[in-house]
Residue frames as a rotation matrix with the C-alpha (Angstrom) as fourth column:
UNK 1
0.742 0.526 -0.416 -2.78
0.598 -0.239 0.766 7.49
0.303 -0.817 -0.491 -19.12
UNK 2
0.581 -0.474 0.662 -1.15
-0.633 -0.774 0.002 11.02
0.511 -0.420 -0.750 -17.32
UNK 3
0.430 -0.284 -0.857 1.72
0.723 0.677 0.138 9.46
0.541 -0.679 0.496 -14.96
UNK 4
0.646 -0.565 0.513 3.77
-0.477 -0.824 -0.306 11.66
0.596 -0.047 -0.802 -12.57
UNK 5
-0.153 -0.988 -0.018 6.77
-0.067 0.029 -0.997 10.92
0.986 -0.152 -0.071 -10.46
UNK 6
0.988 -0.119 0.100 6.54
-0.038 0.440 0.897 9.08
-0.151 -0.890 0.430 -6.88
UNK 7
0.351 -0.931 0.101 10.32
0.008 0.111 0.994 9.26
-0.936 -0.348 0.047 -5.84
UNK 8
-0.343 -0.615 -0.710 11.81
-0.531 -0.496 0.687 7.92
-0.775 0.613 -0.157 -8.96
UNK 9
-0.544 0.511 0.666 9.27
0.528 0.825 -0.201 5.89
-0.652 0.242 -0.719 -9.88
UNK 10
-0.871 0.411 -0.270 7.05
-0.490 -0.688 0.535 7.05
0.034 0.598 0.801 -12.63
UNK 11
-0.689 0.721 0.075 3.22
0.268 0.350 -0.898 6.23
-0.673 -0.599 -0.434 -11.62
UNK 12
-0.704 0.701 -0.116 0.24
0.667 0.708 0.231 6.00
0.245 0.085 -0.966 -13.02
UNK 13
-0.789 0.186 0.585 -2.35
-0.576 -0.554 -0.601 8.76
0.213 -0.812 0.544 -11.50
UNK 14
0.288 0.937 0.198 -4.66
-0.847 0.153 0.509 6.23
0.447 -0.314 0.838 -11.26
UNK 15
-0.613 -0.775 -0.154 -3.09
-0.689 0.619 -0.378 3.47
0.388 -0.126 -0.913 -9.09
UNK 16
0.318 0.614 -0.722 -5.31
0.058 0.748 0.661 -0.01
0.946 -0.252 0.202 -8.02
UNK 17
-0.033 0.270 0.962 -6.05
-0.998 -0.069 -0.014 -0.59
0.062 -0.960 0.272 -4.77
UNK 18
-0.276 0.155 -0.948 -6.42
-0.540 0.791 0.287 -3.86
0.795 0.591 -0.135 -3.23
UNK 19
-0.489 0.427 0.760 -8.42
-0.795 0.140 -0.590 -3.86
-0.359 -0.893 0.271 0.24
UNK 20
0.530 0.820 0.217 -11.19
-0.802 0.568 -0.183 -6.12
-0.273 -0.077 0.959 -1.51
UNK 21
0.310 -0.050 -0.949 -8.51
-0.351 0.922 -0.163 -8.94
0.883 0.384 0.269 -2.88
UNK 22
-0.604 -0.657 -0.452 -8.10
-0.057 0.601 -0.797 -9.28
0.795 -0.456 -0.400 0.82
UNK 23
0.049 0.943 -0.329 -11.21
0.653 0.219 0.725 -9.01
0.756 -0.251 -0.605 2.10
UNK 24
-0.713 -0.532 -0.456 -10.74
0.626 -0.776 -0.074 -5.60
-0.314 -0.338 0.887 3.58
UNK 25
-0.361 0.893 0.268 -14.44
0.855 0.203 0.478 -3.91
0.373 0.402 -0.837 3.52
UNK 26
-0.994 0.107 0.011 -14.47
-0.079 -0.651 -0.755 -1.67
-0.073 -0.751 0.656 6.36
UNK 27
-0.103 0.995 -0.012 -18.51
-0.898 -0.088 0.430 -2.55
0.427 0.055 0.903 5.70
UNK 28
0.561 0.676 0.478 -18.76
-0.827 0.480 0.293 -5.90
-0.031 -0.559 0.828 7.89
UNK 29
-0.360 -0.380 0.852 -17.69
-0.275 0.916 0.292 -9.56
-0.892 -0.129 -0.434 8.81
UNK 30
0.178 0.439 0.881 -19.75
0.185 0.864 -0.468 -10.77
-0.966 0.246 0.073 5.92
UNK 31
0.934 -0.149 -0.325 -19.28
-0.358 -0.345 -0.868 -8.19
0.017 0.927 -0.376 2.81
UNK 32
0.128 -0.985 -0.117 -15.21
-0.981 -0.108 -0.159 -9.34
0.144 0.135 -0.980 3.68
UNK 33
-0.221 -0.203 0.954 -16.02
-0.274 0.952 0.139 -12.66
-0.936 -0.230 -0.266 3.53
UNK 34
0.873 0.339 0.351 -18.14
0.309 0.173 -0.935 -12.28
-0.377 0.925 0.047 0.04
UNK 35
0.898 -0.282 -0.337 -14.71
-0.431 -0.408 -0.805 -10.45
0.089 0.868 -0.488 -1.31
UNK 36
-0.242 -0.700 0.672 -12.57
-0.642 0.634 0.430 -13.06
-0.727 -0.327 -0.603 -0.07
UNK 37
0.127 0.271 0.954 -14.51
0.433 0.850 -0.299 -16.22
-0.893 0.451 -0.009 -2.00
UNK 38
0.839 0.543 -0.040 -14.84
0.050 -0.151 -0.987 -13.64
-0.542 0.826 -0.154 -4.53
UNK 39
0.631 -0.653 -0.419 -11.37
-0.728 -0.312 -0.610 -12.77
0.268 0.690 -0.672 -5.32
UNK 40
0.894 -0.263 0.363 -9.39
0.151 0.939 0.308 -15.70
-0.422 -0.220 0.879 -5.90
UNK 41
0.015 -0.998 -0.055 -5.89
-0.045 -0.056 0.997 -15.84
-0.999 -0.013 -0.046 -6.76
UNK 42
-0.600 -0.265 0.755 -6.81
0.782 0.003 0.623 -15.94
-0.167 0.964 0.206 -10.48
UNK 43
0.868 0.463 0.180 -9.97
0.474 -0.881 -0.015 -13.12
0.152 0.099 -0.983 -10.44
UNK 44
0.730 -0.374 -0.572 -7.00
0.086 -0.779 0.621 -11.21
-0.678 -0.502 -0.537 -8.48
UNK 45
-0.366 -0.701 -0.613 -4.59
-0.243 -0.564 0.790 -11.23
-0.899 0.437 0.036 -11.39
UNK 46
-0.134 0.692 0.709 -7.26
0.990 0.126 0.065 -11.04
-0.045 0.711 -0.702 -14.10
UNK 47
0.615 0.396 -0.682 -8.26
0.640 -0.756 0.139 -8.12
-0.460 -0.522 -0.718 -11.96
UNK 48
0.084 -0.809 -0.582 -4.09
-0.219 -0.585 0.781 -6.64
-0.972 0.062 -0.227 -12.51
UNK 49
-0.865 -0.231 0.445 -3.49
0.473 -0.079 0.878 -7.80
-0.167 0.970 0.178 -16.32
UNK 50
0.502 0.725 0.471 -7.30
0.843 -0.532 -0.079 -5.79
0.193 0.437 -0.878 -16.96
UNK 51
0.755 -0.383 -0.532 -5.78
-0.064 -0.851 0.522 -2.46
-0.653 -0.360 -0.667 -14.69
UNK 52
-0.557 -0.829 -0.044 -2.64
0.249 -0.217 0.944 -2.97
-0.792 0.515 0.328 -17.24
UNK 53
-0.347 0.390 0.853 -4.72
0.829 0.552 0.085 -2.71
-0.437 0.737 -0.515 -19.85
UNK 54
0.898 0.402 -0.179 -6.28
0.426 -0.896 0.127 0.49
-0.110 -0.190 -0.976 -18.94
UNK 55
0.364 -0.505 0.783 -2.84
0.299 -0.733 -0.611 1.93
0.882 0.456 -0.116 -18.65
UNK 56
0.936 -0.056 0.346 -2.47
-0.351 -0.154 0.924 1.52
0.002 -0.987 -0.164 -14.94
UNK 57
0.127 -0.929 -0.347 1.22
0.080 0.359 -0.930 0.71
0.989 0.091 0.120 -14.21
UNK 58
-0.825 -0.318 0.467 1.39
-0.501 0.028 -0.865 0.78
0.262 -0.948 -0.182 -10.08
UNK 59
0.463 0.871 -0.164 -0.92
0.097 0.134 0.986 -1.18
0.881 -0.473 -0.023 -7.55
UNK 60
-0.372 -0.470 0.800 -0.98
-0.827 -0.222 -0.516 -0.66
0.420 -0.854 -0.306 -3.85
UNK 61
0.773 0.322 -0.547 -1.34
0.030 0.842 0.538 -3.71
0.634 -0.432 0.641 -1.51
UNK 62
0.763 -0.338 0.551 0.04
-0.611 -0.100 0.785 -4.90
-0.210 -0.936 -0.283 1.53
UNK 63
-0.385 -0.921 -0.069 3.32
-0.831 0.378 -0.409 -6.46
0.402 -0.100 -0.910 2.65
UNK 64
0.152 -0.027 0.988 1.31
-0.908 0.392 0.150 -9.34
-0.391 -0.920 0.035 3.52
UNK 65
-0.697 -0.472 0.539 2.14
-0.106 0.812 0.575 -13.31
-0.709 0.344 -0.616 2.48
UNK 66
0.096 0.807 0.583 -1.19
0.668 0.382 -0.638 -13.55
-0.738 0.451 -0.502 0.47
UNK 67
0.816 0.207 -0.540 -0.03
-0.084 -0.881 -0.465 -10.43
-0.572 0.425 -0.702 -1.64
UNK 68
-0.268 -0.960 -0.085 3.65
-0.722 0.142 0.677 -11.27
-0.638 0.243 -0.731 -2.46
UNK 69
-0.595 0.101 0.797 2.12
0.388 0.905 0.175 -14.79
-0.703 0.413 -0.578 -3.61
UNK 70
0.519 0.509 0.687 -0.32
0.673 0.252 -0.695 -13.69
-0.527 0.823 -0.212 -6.03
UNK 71
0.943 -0.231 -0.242 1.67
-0.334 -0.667 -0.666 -10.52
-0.008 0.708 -0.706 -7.27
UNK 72
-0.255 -0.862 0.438 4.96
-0.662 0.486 0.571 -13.25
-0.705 -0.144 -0.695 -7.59
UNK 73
-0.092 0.644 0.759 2.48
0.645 0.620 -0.448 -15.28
-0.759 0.448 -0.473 -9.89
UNK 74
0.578 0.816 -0.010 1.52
0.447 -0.327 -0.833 -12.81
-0.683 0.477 -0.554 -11.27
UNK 75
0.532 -0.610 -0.587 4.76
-0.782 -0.620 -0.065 -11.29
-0.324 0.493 -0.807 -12.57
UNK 76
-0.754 -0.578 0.313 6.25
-0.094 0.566 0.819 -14.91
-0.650 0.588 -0.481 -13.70
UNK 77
-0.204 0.368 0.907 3.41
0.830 0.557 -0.039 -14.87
-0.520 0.745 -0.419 -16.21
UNK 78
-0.103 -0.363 0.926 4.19
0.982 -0.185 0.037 -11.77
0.158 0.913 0.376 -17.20
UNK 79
0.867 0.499 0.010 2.41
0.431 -0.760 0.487 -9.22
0.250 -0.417 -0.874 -15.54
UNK 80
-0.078 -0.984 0.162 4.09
0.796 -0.159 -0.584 -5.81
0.600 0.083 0.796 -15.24
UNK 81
0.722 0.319 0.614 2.31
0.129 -0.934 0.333 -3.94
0.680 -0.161 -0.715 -12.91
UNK 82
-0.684 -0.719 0.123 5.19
0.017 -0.185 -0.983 -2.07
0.729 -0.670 0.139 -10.39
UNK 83
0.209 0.788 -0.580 3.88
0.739 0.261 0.621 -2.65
0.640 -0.558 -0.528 -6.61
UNK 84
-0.525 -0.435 0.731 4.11
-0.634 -0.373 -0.677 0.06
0.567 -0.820 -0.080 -3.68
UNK 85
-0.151 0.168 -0.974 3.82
0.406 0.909 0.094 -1.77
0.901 -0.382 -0.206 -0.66
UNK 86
0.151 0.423 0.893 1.89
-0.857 -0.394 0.332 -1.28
0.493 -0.816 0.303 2.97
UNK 87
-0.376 -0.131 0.917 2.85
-0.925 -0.007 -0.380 -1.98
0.056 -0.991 -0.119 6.19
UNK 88
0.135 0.895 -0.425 1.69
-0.212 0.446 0.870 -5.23
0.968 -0.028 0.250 7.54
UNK 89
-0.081 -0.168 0.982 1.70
-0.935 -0.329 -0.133 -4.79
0.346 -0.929 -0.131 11.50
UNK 90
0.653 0.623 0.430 0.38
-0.745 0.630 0.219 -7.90
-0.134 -0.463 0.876 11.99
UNK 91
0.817 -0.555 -0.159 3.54
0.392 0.735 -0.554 -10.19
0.424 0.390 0.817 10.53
UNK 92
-0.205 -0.946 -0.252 6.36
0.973 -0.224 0.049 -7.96
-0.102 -0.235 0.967 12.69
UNK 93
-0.367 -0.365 -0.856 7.45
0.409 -0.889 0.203 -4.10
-0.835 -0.275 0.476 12.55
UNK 94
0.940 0.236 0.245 6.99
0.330 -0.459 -0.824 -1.80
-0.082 0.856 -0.510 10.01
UNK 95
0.445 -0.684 -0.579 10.21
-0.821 -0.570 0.042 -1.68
-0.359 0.456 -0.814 9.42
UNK 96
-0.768 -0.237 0.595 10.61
-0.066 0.953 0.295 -5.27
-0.637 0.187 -0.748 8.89
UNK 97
0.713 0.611 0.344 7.11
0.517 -0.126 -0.847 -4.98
-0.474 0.781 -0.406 6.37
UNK 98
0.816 -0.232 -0.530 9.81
-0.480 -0.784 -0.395 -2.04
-0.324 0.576 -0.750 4.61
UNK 99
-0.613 -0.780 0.127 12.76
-0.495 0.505 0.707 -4.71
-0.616 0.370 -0.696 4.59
UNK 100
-0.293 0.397 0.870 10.15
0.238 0.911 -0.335 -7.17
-0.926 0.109 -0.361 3.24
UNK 101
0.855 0.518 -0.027 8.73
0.284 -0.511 -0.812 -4.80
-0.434 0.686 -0.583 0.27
UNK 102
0.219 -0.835 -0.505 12.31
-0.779 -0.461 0.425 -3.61
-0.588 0.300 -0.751 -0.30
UNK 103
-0.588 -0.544 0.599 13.72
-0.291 0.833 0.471 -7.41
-0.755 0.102 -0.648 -0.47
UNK 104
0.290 0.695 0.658 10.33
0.595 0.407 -0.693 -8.04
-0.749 0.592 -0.296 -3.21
UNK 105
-0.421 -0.721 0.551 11.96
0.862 -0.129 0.490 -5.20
-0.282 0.681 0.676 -5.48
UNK 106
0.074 -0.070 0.995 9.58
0.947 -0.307 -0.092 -2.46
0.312 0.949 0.044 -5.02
UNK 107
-0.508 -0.752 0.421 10.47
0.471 -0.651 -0.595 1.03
0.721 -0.104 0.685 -5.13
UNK 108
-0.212 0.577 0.789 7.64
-0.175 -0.816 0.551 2.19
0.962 -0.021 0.274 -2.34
UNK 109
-0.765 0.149 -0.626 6.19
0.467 0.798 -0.380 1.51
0.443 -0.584 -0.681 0.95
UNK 110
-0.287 0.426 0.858 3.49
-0.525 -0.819 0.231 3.61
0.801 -0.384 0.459 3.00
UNK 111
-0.998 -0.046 0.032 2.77
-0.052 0.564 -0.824 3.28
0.020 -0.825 -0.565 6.51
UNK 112
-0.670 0.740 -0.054 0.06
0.602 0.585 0.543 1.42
0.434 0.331 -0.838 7.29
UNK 113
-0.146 0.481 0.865 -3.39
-0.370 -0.837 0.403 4.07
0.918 -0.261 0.300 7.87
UNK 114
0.644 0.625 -0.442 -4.46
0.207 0.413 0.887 2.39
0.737 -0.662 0.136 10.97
UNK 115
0.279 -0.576 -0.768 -1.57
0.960 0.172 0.220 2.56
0.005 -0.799 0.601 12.67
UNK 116
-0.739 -0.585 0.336 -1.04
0.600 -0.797 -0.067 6.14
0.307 0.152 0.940 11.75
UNK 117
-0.007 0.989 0.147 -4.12
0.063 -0.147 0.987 6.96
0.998 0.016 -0.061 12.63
UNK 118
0.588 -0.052 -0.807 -3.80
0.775 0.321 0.544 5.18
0.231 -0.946 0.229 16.08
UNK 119
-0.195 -0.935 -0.296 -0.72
0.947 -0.100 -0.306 7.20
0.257 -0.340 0.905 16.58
UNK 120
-0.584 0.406 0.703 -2.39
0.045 -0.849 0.527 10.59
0.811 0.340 0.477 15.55
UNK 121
0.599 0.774 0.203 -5.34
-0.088 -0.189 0.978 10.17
0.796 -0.604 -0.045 17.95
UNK 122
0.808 0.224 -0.545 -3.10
0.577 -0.115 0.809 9.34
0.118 -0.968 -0.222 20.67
UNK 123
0.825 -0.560 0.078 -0.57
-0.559 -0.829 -0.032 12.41
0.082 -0.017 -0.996 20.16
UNK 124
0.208 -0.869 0.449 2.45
-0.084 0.441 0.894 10.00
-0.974 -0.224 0.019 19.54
UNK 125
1.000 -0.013 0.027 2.75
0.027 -0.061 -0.998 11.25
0.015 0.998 -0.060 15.21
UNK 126
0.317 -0.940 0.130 6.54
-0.945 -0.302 0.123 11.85
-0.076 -0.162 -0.984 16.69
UNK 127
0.190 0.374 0.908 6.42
-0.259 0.911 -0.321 7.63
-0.947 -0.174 0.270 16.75
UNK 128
0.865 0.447 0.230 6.20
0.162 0.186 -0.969 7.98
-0.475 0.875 0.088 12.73
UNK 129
0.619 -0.751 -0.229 9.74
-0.714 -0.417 -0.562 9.86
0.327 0.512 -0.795 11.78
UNK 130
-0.546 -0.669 0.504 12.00
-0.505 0.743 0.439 6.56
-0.668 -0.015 -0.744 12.80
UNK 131
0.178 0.535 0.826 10.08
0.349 0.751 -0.561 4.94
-0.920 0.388 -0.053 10.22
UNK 132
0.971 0.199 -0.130 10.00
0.002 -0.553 -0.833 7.46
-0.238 0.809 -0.537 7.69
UNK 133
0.441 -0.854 0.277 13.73
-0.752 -0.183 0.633 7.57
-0.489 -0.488 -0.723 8.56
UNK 134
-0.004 0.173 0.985 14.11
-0.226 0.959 -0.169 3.91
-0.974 -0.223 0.035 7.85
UNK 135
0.703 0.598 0.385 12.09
0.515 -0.055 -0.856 3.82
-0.490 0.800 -0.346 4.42
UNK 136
0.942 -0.260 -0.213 14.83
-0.332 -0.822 -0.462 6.53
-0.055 0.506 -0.861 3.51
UNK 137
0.157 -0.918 0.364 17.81
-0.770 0.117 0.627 4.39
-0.618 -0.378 -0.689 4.41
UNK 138
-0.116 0.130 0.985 16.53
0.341 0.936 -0.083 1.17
-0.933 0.327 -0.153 2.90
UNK 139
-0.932 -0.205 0.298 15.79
0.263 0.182 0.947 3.01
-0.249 0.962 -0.116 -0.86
UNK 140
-0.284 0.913 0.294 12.48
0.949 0.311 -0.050 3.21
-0.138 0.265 -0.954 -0.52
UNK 141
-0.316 0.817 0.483 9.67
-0.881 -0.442 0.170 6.27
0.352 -0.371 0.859 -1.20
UNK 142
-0.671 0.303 -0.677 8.09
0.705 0.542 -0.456 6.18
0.229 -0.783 -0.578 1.13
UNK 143
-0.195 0.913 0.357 4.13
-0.200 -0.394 0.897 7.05
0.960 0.104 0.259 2.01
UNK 144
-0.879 0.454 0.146 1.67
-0.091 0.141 -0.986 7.53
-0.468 -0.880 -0.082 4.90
UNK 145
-0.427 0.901 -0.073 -1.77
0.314 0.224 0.923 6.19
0.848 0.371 -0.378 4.58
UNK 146
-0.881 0.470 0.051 -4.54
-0.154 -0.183 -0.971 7.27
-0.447 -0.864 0.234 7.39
UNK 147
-0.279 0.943 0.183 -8.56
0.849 0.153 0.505 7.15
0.448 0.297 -0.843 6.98
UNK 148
0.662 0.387 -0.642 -8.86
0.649 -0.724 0.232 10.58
-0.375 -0.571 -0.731 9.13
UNK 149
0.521 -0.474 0.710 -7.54
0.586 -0.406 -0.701 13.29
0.621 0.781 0.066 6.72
UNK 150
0.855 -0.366 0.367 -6.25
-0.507 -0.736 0.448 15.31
0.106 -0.569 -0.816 10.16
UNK 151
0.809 -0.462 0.364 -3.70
-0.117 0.480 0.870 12.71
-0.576 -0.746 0.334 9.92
UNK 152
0.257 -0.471 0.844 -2.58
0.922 -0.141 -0.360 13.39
0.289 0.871 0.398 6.49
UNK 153
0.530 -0.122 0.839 -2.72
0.047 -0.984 -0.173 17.41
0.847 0.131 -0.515 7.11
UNK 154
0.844 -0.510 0.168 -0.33
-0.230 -0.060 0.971 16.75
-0.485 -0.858 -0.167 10.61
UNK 155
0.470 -0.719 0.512 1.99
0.496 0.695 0.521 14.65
-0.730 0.008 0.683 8.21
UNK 156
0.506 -0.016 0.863 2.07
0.663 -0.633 -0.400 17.52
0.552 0.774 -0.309 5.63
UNK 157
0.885 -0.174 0.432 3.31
-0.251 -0.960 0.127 19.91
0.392 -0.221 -0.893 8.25
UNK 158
0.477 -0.578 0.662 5.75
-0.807 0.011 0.591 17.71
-0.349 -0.816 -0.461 10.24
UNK 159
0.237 -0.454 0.859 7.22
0.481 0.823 0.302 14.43
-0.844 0.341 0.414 7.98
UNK 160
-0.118 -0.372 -0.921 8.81
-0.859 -0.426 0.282 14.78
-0.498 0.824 -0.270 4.75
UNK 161
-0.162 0.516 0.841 7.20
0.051 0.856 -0.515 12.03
-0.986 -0.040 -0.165 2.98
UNK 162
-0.967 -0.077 -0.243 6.81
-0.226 -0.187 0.956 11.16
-0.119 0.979 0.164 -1.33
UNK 163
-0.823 0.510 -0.250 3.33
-0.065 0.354 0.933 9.98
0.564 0.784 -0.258 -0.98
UNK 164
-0.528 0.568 0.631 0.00
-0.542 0.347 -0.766 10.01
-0.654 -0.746 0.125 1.27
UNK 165
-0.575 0.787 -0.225 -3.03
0.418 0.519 0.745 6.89
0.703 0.334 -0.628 0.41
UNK 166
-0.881 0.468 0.066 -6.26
-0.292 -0.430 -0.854 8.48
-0.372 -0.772 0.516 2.26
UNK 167
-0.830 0.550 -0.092 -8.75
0.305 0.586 0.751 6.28
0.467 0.595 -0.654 2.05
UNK 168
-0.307 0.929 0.208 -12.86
-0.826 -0.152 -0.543 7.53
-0.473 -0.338 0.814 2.67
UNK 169
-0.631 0.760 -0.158 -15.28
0.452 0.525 0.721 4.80
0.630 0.383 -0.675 3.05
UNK 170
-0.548 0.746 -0.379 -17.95
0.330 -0.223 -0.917 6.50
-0.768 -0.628 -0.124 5.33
């Protein structure tokens, strides 16, 4: 598989996602319960030693305890995929989610879309460069995720940033 260069990281262009091994749907209470039961801590690194297979060599996922634990499993039994890591607002800062992804060994982080979003709609994207700041002190590349692409094309003009995640589920 093609790879190109995230900071100094060499990537994949196809990188795994992993909204559904946390039951992340954006399609209801119930479809994010069905991909909860479904992905269990083994399906979910079945899921990553298949993506190695293919030639994938990065996954994104969050900074959150249920992620560290299966992709900590998953690399004492060998597994080599390299993680970037997202925000997790909900456990503390997002700069404490960037110490936390740093302190796990890997070389990425992107803020989380929601909250960039949020920030975007209410005119406060100025909110984003002490992070970005941050991410640059600690080692990291360092990404912005959003779900509203006016929030990528604001961070293109005004952050200096190694990576955007822009996810469309509509």
């Amino acid at each position: 598989m093609d790879t190109i260069k995230i900071g100094s990281t060499e990537v994949s262009r196809f990188i795994l996602g992993s909204n559904p091994f946390s039951g992340f749907s954006h399609q209801g209470h119930e479809r994010d319960k069905e991909m909860i039961h479904y992905y269990t801590c083994d399906h979910i690194k079945e899921t990553l030693r298949t993506a190695e297979s293919l030639g994938i060599n990065t996954i994104i996922a969050r900074a959150d305890h249920h992620m560290l634990r299966v992709l900590l499993e998953y690399w004492d039994e060998g597994g080599t995929l390299q993680w970037f890591g997202q925000t997790c607002p909900e456990l503390g800062s997002h700069t404490r989610s960037m110490d936390r992804v740093r302190n796990a060994g890997a070389p990425a982080c992107h803020i989380h879309g929601g909250h960039a979003d949020h920030l975007f709609a209410n005119d406060r994207c100025k909110d984003l460069v002490p992070l970005v700041e941050h991410a640059r002190r600690i080692g990291l590349a360092i990404g912005l995720a959003g779900h509203n692409p006016d929030t990528i094309r604001w961070a293109e003009r005004n952050l200096d940033v190694d990576y955007y995640m822009c996810a469309y589920y509509h």
